[in-house]
BALO-242027 format. One record per residue: residue number from 1; residue in one letter; chain; x, y, z of N, C-alpha, C, O in turn. Coordinates in Angstrom, 2 decimals, always signed. Example, Ala and Ser with C-alpha at 12.3 -4.5 7.8 and 13.67 -1.06 7.14 Angstrom:
<dodos>
<dodo><resi>1</resi><resn>A</resn><chain>A</chain><n_px>+13.19</n_px><n_py>-5.69</n_py><n_pz>+7.80</n_pz><ca_px>+12.30</ca_px><ca_py>-4.50</ca_py><ca_pz>+7.80</ca_pz><c_px>+13.20</c_px><c_py>-3.30</c_py><c_pz>+7.80</c_pz><o_px>+14.24</o_px><o_py>-3.32</o_py><o_pz>+8.46</o_pz></dodo>
<dodo><resi>2</resi><resn>S</resn><chain>A</chain><n_px>+12.85</n_px><n_py>-2.25</n_py><n_pz>+7.08</n_pz><ca_px>+13.67</ca_px><ca_py>-1.06</ca_py><ca_pz>+7.14</ca_pz><c_px>+12.90</c_px><c_py>+0.03</c_py><c_pz>+7.87</c_pz><o_px>+13.41</o_px><o_py>+1.14</o_py><o_pz>+8.04</o_pz></dodo>
</dodos>
This chain:
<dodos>
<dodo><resi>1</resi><resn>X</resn><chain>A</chain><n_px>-3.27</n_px><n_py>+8.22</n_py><n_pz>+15.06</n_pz><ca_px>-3.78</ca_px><ca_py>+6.93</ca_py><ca_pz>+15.51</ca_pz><c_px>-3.81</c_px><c_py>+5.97</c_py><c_pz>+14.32</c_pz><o_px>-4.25</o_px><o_py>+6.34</o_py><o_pz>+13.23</o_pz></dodo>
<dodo><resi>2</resi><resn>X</resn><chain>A</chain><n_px>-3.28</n_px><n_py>+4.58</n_py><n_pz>+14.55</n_pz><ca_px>-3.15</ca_px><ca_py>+3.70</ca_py><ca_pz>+13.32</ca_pz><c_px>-4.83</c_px><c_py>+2.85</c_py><c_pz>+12.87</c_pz><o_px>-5.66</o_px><o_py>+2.39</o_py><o_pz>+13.65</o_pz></dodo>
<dodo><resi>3</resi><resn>X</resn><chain>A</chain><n_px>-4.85</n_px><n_py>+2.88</n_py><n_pz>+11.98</n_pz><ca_px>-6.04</ca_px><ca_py>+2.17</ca_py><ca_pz>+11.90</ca_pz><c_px>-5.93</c_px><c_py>+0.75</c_py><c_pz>+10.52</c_pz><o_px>-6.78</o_px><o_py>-0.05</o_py><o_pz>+10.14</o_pz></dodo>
<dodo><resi>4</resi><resn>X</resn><chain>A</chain><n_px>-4.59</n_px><n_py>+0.94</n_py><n_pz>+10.14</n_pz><ca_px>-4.32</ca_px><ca_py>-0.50</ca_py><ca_pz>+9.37</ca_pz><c_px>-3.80</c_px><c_py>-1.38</c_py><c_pz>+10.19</c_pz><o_px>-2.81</o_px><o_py>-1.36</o_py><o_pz>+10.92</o_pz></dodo>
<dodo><resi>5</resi><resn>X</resn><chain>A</chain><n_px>-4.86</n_px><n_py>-2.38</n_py><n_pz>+9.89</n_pz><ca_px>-3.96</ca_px><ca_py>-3.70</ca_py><ca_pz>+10.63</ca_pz><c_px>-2.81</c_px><c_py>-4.38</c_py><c_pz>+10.41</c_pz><o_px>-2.38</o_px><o_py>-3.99</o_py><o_pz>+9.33</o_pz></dodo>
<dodo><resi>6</resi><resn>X</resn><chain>A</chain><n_px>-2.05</n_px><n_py>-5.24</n_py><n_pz>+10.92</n_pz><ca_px>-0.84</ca_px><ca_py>-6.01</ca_py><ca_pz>+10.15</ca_pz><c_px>-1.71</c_px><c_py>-6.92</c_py><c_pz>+9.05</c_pz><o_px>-1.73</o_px><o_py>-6.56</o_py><o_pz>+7.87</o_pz></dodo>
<dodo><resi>7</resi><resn>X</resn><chain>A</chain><n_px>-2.02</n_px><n_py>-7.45</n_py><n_pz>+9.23</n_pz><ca_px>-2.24</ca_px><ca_py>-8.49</ca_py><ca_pz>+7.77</ca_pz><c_px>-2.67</c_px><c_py>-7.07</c_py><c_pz>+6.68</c_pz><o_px>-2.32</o_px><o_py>-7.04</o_py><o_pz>+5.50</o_pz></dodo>
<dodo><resi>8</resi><resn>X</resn><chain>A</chain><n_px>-3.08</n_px><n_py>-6.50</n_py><n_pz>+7.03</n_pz><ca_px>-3.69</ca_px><ca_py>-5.26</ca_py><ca_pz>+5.87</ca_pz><c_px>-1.72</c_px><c_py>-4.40</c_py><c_pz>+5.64</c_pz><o_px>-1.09</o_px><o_py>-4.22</o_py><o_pz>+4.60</o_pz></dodo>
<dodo><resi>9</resi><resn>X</resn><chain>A</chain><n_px>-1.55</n_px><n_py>-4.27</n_py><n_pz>+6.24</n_pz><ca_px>-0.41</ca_px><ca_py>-3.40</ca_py><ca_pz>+6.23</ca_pz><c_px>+0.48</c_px><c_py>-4.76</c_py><c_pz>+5.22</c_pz><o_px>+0.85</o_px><o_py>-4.42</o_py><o_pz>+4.09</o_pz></dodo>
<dodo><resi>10</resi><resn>X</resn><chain>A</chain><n_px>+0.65</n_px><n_py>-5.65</n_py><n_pz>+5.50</n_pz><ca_px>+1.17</ca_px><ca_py>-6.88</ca_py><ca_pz>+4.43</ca_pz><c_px>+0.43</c_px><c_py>-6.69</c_py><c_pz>+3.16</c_pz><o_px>+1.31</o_px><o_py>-6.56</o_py><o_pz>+2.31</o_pz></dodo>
<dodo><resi>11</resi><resn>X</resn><chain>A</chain><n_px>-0.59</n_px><n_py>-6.60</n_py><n_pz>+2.66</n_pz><ca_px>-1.07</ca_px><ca_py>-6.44</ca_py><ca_pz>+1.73</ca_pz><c_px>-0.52</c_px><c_py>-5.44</c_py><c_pz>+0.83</c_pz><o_px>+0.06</o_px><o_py>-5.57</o_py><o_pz>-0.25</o_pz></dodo>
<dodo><resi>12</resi><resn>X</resn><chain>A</chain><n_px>-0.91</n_px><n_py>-4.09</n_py><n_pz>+1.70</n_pz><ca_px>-0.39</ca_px><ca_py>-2.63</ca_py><ca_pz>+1.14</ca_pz><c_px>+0.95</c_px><c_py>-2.56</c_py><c_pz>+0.74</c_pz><o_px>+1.44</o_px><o_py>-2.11</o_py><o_pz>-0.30</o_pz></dodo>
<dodo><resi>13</resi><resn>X</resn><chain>A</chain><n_px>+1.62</n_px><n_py>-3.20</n_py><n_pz>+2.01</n_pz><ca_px>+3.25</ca_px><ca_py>-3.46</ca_py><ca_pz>+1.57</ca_pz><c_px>+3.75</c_px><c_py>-4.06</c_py><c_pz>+0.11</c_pz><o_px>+4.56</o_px><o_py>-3.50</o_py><o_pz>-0.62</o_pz></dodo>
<dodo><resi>14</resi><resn>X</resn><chain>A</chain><n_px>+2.92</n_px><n_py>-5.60</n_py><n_pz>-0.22</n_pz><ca_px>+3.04</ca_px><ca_py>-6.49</ca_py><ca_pz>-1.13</ca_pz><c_px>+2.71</c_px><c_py>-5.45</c_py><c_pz>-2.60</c_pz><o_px>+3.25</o_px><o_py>-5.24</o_py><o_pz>-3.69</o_pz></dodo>
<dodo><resi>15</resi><resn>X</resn><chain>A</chain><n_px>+1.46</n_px><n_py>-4.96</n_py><n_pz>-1.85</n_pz><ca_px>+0.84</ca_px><ca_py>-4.54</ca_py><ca_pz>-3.51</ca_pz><c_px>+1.73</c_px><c_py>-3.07</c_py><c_pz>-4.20</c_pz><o_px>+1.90</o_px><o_py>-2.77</o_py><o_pz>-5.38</o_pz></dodo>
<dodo><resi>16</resi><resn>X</resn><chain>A</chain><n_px>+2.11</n_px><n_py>-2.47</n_py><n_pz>-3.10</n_pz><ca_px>+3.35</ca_px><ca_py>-1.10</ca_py><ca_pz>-3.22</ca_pz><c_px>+4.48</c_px><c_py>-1.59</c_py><c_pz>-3.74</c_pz><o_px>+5.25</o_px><o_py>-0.85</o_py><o_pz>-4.35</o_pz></dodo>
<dodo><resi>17</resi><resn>X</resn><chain>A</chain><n_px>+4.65</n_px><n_py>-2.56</n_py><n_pz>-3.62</n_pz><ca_px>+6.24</ca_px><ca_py>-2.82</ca_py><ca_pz>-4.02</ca_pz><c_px>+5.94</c_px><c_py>-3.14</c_py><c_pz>-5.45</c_pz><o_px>+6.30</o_px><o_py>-2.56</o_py><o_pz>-6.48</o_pz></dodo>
<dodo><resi>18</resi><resn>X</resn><chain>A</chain><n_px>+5.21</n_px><n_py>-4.15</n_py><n_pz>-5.28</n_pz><ca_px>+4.71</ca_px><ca_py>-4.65</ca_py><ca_pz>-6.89</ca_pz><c_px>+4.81</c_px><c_py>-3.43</c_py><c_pz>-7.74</c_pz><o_px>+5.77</o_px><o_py>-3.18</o_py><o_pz>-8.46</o_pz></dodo>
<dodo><resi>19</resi><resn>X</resn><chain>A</chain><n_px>+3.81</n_px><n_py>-2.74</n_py><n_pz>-7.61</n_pz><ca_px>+3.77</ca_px><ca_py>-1.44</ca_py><ca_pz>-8.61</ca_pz><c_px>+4.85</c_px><c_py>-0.84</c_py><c_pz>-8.79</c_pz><o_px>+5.13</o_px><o_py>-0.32</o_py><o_pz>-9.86</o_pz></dodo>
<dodo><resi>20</resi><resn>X</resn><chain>A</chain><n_px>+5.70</n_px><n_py>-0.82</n_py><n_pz>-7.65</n_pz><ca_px>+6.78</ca_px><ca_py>+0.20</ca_py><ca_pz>-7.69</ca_pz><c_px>+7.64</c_px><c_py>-0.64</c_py><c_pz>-8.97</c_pz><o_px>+7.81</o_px><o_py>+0.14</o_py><o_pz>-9.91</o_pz></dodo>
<dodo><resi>21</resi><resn>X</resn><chain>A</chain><n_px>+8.13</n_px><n_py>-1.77</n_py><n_pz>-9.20</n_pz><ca_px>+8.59</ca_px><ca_py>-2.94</ca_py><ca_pz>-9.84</ca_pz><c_px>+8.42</c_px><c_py>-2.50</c_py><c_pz>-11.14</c_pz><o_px>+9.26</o_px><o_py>-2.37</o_py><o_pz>-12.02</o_pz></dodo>
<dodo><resi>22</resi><resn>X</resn><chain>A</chain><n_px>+6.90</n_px><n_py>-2.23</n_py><n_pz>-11.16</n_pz><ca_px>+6.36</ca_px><ca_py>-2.16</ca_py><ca_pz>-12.60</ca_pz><c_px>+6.71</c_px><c_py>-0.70</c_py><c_pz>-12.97</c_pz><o_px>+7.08</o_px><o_py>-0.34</o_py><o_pz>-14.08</o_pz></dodo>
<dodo><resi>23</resi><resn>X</resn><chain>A</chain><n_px>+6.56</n_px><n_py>-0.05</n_py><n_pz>-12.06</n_pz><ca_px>+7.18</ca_px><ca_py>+1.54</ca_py><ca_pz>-12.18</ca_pz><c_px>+8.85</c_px><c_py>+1.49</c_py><c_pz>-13.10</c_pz><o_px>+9.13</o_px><o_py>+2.11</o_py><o_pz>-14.13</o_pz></dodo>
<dodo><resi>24</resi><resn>X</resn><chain>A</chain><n_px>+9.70</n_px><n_py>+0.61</n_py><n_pz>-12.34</n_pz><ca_px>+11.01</ca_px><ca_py>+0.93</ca_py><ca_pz>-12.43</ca_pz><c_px>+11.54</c_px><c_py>-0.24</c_py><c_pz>-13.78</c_pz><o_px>+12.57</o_px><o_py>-0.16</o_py><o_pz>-14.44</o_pz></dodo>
<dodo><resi>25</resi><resn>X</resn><chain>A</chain><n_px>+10.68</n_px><n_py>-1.04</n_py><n_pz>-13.86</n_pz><ca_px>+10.90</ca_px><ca_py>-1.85</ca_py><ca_pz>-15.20</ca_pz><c_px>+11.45</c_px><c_py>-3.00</c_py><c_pz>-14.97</c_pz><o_px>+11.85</o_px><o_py>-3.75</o_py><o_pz>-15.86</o_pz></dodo>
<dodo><resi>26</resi><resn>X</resn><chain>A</chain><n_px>+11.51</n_px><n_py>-3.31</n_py><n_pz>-13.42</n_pz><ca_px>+12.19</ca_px><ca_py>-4.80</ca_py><ca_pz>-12.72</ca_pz><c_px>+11.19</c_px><c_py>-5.88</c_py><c_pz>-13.27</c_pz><o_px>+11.53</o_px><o_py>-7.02</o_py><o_pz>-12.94</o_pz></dodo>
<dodo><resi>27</resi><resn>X</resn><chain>A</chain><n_px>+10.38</n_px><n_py>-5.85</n_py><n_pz>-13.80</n_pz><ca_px>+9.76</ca_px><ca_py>-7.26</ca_py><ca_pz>-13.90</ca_pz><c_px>+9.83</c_px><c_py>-7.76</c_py><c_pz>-15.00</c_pz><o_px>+9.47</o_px><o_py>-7.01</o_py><o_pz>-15.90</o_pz></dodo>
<dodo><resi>28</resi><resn>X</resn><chain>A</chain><n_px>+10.33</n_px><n_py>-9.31</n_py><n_pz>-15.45</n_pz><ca_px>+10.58</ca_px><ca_py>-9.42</ca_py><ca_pz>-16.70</ca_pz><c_px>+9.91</c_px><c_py>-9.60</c_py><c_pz>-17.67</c_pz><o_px>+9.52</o_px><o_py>-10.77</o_py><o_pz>-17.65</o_pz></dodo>
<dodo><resi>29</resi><resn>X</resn><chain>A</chain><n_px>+9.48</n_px><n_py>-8.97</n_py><n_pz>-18.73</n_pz><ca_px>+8.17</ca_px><ca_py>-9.27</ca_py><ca_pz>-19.82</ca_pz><c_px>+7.75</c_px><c_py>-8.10</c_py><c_pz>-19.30</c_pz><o_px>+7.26</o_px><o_py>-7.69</o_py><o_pz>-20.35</o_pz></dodo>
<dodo><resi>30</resi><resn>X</resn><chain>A</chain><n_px>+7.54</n_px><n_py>-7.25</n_py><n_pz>-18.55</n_pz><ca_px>+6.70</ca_px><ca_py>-6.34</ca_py><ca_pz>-18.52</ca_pz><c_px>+7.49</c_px><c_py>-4.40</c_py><c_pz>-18.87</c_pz><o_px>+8.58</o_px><o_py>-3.86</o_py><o_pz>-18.68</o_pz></dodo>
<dodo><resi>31</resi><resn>X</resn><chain>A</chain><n_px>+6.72</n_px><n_py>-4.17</n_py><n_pz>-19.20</n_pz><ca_px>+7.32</ca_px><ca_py>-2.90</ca_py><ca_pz>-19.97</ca_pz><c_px>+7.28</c_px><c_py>-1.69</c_py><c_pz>-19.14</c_pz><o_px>+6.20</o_px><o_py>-1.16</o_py><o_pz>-19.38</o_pz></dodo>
<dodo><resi>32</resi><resn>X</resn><chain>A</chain><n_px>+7.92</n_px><n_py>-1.04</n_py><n_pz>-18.32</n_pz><ca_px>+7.13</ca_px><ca_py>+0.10</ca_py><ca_pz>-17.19</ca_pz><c_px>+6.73</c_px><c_py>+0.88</c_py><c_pz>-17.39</c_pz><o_px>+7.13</o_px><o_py>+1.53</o_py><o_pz>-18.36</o_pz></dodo>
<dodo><resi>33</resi><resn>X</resn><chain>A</chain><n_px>+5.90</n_px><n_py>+1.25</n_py><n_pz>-16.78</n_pz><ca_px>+4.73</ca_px><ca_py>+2.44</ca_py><ca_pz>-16.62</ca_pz><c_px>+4.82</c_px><c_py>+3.64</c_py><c_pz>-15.79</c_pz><o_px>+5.77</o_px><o_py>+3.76</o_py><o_pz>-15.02</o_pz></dodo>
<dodo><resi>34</resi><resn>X</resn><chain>A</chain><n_px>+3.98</n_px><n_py>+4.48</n_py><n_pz>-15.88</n_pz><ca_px>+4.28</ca_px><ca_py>+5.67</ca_py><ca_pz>-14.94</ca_pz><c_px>+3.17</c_px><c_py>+5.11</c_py><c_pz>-14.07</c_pz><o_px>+3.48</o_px><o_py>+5.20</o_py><o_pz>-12.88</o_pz></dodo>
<dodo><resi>35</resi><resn>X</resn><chain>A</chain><n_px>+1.84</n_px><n_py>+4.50</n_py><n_pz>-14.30</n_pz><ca_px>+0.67</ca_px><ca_py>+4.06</ca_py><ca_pz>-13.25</ca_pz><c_px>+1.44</c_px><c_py>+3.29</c_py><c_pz>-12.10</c_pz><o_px>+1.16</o_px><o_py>+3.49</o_py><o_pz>-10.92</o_pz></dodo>
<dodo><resi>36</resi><resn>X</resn><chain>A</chain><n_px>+2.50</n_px><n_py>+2.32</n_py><n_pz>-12.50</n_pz><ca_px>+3.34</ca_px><ca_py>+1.82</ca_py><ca_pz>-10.58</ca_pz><c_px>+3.84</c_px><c_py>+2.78</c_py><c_pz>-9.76</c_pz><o_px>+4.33</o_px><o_py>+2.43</o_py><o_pz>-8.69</o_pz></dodo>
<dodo><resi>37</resi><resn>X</resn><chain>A</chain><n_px>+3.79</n_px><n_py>+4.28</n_py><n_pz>-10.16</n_pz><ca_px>+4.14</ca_px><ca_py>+5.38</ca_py><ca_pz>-9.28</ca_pz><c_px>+3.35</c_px><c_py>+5.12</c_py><c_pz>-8.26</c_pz><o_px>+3.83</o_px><o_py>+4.97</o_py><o_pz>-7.14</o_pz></dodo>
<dodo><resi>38</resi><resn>X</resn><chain>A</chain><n_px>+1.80</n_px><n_py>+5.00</n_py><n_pz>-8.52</n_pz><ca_px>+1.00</ca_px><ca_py>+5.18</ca_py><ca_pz>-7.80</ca_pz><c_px>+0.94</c_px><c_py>+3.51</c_py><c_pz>-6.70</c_pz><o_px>-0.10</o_px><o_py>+2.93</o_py><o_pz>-6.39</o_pz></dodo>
<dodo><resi>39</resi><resn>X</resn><chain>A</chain><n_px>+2.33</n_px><n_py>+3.10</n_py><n_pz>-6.31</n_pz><ca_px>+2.42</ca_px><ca_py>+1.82</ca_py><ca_pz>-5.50</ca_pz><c_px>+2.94</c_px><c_py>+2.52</c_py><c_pz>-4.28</c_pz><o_px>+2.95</o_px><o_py>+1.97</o_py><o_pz>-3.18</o_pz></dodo>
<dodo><resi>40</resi><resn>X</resn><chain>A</chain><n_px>+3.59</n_px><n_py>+4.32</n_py><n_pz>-4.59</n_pz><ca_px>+3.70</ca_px><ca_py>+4.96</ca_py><ca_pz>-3.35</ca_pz><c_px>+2.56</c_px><c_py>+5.25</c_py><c_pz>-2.39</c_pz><o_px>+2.66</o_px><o_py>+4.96</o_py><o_pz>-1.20</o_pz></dodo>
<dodo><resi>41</resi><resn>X</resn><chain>A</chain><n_px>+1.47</n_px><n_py>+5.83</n_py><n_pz>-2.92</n_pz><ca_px>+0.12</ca_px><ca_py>+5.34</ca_py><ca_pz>-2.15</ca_pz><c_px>+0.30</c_px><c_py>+4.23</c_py><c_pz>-0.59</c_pz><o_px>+0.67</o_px><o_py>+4.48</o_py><o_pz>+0.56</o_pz></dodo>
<dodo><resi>42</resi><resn>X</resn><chain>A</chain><n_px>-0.15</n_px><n_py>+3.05</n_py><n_pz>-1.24</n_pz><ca_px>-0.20</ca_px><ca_py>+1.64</ca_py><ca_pz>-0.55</ca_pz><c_px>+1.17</c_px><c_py>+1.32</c_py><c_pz>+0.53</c_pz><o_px>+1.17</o_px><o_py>+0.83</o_py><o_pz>+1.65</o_pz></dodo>
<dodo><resi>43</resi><resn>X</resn><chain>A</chain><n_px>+2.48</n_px><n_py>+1.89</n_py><n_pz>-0.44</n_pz><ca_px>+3.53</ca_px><ca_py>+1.28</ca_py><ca_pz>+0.48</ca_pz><c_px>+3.92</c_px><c_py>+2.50</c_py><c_pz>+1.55</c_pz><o_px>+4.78</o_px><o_py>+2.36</o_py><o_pz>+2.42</o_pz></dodo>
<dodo><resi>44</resi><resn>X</resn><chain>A</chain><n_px>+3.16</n_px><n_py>+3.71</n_py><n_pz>+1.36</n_pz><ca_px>+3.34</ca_px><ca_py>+4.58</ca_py><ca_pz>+2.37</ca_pz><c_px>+2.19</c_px><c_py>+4.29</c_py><c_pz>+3.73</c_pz><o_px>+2.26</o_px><o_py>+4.18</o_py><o_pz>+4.96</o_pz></dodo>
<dodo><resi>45</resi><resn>X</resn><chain>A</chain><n_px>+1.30</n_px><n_py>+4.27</n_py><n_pz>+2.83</n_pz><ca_px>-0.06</ca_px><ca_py>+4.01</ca_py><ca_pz>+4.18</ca_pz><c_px>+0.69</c_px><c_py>+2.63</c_py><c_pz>+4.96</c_pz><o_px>+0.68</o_px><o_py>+2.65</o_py><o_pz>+6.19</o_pz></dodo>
<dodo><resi>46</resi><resn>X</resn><chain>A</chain><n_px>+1.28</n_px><n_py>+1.53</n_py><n_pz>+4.32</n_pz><ca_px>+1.44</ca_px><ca_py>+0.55</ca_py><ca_pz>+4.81</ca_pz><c_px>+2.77</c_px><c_py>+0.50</c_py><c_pz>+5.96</c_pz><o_px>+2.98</o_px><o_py>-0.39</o_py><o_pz>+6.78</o_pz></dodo>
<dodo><resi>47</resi><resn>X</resn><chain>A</chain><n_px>+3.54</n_px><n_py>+1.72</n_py><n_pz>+5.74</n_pz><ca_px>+4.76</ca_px><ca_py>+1.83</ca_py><ca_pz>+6.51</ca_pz><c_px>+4.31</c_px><c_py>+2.66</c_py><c_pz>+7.62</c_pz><o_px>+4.93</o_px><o_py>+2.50</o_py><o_pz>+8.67</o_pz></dodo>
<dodo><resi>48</resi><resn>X</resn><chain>A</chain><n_px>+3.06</n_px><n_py>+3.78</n_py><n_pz>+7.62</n_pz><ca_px>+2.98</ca_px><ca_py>+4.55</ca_py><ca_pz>+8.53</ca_pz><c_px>+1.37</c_px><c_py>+4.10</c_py><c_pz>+9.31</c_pz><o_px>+0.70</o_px><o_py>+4.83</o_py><o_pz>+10.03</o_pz></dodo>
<dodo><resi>49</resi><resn>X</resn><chain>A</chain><n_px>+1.16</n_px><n_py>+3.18</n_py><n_pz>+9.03</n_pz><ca_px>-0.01</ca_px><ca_py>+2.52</ca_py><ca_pz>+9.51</ca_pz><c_px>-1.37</c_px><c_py>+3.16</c_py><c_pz>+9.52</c_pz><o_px>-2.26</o_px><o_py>+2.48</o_py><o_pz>+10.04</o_pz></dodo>
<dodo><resi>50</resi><resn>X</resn><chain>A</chain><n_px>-1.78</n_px><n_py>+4.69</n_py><n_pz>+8.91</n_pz><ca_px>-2.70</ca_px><ca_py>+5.35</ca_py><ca_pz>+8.64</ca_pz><c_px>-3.35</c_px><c_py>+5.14</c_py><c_pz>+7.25</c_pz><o_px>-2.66</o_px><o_py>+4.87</o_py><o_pz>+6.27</o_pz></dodo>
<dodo><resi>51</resi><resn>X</resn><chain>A</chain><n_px>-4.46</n_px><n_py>+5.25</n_py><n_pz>+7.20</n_pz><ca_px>-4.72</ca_px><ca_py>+5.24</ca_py><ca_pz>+5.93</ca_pz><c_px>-6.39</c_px><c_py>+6.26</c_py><c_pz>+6.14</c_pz><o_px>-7.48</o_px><o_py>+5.85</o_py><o_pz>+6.56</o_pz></dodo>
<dodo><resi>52</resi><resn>X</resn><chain>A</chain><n_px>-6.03</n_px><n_py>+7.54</n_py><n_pz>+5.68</n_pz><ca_px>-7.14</ca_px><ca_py>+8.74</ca_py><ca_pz>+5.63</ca_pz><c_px>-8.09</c_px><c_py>+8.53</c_py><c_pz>+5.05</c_pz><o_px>-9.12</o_px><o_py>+9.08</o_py><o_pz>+5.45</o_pz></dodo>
<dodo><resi>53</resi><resn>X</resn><chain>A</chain><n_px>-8.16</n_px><n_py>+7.45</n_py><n_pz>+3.58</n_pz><ca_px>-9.65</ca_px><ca_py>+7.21</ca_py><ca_pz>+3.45</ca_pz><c_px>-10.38</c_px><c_py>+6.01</c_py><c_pz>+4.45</c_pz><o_px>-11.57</o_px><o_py>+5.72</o_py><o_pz>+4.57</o_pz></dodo>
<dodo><resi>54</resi><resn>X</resn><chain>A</chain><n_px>-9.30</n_px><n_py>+5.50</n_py><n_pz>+5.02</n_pz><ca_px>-10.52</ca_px><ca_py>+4.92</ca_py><ca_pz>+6.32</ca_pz><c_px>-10.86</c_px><c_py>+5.23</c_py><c_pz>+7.33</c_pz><o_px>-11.68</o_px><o_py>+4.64</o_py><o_pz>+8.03</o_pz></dodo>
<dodo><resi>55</resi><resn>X</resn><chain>A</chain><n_px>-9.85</n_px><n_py>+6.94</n_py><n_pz>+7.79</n_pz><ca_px>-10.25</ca_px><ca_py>+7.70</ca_py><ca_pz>+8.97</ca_pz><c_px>-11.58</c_px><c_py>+8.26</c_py><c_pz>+8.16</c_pz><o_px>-12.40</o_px><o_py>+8.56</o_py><o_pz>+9.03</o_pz></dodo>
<dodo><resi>56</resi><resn>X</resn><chain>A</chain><n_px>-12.11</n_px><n_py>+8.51</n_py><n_pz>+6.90</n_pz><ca_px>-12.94</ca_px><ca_py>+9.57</ca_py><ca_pz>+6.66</ca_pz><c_px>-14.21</c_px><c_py>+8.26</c_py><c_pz>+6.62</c_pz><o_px>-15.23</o_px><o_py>+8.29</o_py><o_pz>+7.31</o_pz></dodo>
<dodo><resi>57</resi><resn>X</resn><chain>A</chain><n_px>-13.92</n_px><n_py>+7.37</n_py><n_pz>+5.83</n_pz><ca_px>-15.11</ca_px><ca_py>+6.11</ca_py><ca_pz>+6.17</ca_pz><c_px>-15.21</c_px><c_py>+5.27</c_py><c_pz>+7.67</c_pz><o_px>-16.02</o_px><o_py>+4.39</o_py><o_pz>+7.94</o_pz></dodo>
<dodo><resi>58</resi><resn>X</resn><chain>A</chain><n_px>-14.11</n_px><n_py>+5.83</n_py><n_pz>+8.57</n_pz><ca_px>-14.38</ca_px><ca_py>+5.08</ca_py><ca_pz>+9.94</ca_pz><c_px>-14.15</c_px><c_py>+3.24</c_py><c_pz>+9.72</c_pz><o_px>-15.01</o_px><o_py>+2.47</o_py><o_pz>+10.11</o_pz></dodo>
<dodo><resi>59</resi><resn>X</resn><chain>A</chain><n_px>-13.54</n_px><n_py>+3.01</n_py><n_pz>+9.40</n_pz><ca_px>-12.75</ca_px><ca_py>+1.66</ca_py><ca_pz>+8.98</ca_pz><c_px>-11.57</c_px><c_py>+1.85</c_py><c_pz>+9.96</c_pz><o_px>-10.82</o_px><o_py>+2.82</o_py><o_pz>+10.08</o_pz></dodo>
<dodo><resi>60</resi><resn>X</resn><chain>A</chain><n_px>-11.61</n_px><n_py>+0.53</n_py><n_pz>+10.72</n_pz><ca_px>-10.47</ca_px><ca_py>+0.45</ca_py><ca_pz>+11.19</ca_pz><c_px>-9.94</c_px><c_py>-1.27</c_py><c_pz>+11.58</c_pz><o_px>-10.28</o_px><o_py>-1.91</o_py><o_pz>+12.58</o_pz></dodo>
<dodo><resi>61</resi><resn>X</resn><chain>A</chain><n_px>-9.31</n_px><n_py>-1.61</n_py><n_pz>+10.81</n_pz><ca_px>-8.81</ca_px><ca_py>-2.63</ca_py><ca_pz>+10.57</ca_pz><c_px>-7.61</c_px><c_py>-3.02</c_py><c_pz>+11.71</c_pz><o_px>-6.91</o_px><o_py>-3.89</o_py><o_pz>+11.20</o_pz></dodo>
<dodo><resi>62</resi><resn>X</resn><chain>A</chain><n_px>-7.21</n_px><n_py>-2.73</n_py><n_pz>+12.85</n_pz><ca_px>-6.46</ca_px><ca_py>-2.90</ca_py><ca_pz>+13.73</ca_pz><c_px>-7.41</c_px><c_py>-3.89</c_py><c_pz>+14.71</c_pz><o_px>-8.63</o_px><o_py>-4.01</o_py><o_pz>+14.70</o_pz></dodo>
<dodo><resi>63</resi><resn>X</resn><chain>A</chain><n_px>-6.57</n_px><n_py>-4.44</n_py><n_pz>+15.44</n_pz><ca_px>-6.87</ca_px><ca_py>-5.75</ca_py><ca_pz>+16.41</ca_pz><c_px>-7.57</c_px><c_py>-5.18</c_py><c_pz>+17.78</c_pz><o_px>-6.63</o_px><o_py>-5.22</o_py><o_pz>+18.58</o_pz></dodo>
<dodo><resi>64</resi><resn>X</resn><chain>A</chain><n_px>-8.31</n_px><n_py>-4.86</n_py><n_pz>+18.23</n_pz><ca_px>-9.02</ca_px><ca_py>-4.11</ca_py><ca_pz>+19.03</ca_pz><c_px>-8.78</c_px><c_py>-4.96</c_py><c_pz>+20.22</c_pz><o_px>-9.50</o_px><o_py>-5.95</o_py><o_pz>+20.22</o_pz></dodo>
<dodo><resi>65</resi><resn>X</resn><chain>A</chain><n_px>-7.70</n_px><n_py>-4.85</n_py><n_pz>+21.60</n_pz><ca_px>-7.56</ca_px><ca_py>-5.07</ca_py><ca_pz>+22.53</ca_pz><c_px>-8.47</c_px><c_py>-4.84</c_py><c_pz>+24.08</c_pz><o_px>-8.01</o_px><o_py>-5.26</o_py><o_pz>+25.14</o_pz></dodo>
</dodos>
């Protein structure tokens, strides 16, 4: 059951890629890191619309019809 919303799932998307960027050394001036690994996190929850620490806190950010 999904419990990220779209505007949240935009976020996760935005902020996953970013890191990933910084991961792979695409950004200019910036030097990469192994910490943008962790943009797989965000851009996975954001592609599969779950996100387990808000099934375990009961957060659910979806549009309630």
């Amino acid at each position: 059951m999904n419990n990220v919303g779209m505007l949240d799932r935009a976020a996760r998307g935005a902020a996953g890629l970013a890191l990933l960027a910084w991961a792979l050394g695409v950004l200019p001036g910036v030097s990469p890191s192994l910490w943008g690994w962790t943009g797989l996190v965000p851009l996975g929850t954001a592609l599969v619309g779950h996100c387990p620490i808000y099934a375990i806190l009961g957060i659910n950010t979806c549009r309630k019809d």
